[in-house]
N, C-alpha and C positions, 0 to 999 in steps of 0.2 A: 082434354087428355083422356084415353080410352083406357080400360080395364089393363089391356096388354101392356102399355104401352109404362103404366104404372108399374106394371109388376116385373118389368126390364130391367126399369130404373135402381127399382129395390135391389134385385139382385146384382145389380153394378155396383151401388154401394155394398152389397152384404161381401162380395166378393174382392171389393176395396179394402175393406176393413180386415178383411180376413186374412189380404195378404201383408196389413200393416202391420196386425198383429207378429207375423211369422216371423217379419224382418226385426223385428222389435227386438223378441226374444234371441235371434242370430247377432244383431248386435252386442246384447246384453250378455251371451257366450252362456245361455241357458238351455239354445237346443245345443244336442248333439255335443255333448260336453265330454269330453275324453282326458281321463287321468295320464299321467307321467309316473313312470318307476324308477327306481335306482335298486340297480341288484350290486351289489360290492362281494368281490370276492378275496378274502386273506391267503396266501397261501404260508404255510409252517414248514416247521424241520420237524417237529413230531410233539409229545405230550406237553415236554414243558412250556413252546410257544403256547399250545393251546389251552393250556391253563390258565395263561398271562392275561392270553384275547378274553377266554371267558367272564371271568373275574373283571375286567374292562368294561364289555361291553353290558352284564348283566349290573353292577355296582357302577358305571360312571353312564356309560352312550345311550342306554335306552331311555335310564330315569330322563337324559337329558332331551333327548328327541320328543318323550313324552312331553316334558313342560313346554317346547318349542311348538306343540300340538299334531303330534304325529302321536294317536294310539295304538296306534296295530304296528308293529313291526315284529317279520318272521325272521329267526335263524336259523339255519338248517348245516347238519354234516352232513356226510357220505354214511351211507351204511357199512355193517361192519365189513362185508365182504370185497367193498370197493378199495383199490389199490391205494386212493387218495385219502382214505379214512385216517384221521387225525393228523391230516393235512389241510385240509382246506375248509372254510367256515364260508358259509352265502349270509347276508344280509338284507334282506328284501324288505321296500315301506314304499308307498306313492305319495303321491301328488294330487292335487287338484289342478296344478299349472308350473311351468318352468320358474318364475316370480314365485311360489312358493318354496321351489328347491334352493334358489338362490338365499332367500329371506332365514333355512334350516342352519344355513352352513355358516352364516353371521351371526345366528342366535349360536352357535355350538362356541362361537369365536369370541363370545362378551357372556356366556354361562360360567359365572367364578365355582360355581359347585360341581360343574362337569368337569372344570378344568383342575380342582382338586383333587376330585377322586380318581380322576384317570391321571393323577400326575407320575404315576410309576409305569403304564404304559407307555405316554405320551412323552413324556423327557425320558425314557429308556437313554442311559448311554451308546454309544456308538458300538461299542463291543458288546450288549447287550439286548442285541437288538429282541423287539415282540415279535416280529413277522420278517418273513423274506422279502414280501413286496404283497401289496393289494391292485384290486383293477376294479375301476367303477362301470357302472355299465349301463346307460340311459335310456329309457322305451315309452313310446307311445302307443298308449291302447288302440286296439283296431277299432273300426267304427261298429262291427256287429259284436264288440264286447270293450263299449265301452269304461266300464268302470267294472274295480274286482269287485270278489265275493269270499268273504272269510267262511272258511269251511266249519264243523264243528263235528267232534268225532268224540265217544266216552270211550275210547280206547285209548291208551298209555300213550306219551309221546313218542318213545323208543320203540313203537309198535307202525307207529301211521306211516305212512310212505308220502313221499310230496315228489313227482318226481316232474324234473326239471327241465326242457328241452330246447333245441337249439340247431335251427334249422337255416344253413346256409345254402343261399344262391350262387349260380355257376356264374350269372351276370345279373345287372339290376335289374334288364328286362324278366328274364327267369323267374327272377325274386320276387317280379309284380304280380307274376302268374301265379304265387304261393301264397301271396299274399290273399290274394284275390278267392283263391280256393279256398282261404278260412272265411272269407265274407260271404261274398253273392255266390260263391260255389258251395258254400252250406258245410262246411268243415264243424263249424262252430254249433252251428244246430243239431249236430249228430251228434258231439260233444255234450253237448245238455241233453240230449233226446235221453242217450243212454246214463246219465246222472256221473257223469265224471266228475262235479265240485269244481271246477278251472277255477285257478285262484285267480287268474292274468292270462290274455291273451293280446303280445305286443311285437311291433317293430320295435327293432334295435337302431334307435337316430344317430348312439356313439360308443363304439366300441371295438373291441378289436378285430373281430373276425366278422365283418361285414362285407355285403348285405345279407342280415340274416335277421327272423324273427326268431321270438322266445314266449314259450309257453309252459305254466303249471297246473298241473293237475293232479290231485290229494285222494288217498283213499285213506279207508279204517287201519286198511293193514296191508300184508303181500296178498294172501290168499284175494282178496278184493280187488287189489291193484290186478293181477293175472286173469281173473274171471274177467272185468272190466276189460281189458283188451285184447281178449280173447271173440270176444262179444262186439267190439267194433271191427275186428279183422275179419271177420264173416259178415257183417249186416251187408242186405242188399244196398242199400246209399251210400256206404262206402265204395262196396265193389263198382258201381257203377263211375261213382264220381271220381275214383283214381282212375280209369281204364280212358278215361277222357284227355286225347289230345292235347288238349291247351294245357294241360299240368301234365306234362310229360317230364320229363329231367329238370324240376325245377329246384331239386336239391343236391347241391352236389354232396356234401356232410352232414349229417346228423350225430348231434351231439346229446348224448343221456344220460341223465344225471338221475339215481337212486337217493333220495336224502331222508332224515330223520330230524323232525322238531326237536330243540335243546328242550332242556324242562325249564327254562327261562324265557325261553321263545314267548311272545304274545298269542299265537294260536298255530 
């Protein structure tokens, strides 16, 4: 056997190995591993529901998600000047996988201390109701922003801005095309280029106003949140990348949401 013919060989096996490894890990669901979210949204008749919720979710729901092993969960209002302020409350936490969300909502269901302390929420009589109605709302991370990033700001919570968005397609195909435009269209990389903080960037799998994705993105305050997209609505990789064909009308709604961290909120 000749020099060459040796060193073929090697690289058959090296290239064997290499791709056994790759499948390994694909099996294993360690590449390319993409979180689940659940955004819940309360909506109120005004102060006193929202007192009920707070007192609930800060004394019975977080402690209890915590033990269940969910550390980071965000709350967020509307700011003051939004119509819906002290009306509606978000609730935002992930996943590692759908088997984890399932596994939270059985542990909430055999939690005797959650089920204590929220027992003036949760058994509210019928005339007494905590909330009007809630909407859950289920996402998976896109693949160029696979898992979040908890932001960190030494500014006040009633200061930081989170703001929330919600971006519907006219059709699914449409909606591929948007999709698409946050990945290999580079949405997302101009998004971190310019330090926007994205807490989430996801498809919406269940929910009501589908097909739409939903994305957050957190600044210090207003005056930062406005520079900030002020500063993507001029860059050149914007302008170009919107002016592009294949993302032409792929939204028919946009939905914008202003919100402020509870001081209960986890970040």
């Amino acid at each position: 056997m000749n020099q060459i013919t040796r060193n073929t060989r090697n690289l058959s096996r090296l290239f064997i190995l290499m791709a056994f490894i790759a499948l390994s890990f694909s099996f294993s669901g360690v590449a390319a591993s993409r979180d689940y979210y659940q955004i819940q949204v309360y909506r109120l008749t005004g102060k006193a529901q929202e007192a009920k919720l707070d007192k609930y979710l800060k004394d019975a729901y977080l402690p209890a998600i915590h033990r269940a092993g969910i550390q980071k969960v965000g709350v967020f209002k509307p700011i003051e000047s939004d119509t819906t302020s002290g009306k509606r409350v978000y609730i935002w936490m992930a996943f590692k996988s759908l088997d984890q969300f399932d596994k939270i909502q059985q542990a909430l269901g055999s939690d005797k201390e959650f089920q204590t302390k929220g027992i003036d929420f949760l058994g509210a009589p019928f005339d007494q109701k905590p909330y009007i109605r809630k909407e859950s709302i289920l996402l998976k991370a896109f693949q160029d922003a696979p898992n979040f990033a908890i932001p960190t700001y030494s500014t006040k919570p009633s200061e930081r801005i989170y703001e929330l968005r919600s971006y519907e397609g006219p059709t699914d195909n449409l909606f591929r095309q948007k999709v698409k435009m946050f990945n290999e269209g580079g949405e997302i990389k101009l998004f971190n280029k310019l330090e926007f903080n994205a807490l989430f960037n996801a498809e919406v799998i269940s929910g009501s106003t589908m097909p739409n994705l939903m994305y957050m993105t957190t600044f210090a305050d207003m005056a930062s949140h406005d520079a900030h997209w002020k500063s993507f609505g001029s860059h050149p990789d914007w302008k170009k990348l919107s002016a592009l064909d294949e993302y032409q009308n792929t939204v028919s709604k946009a939905v914008i949401l202003l919100l402020h961290p509870t001081d209960y909120s986890d970040f």
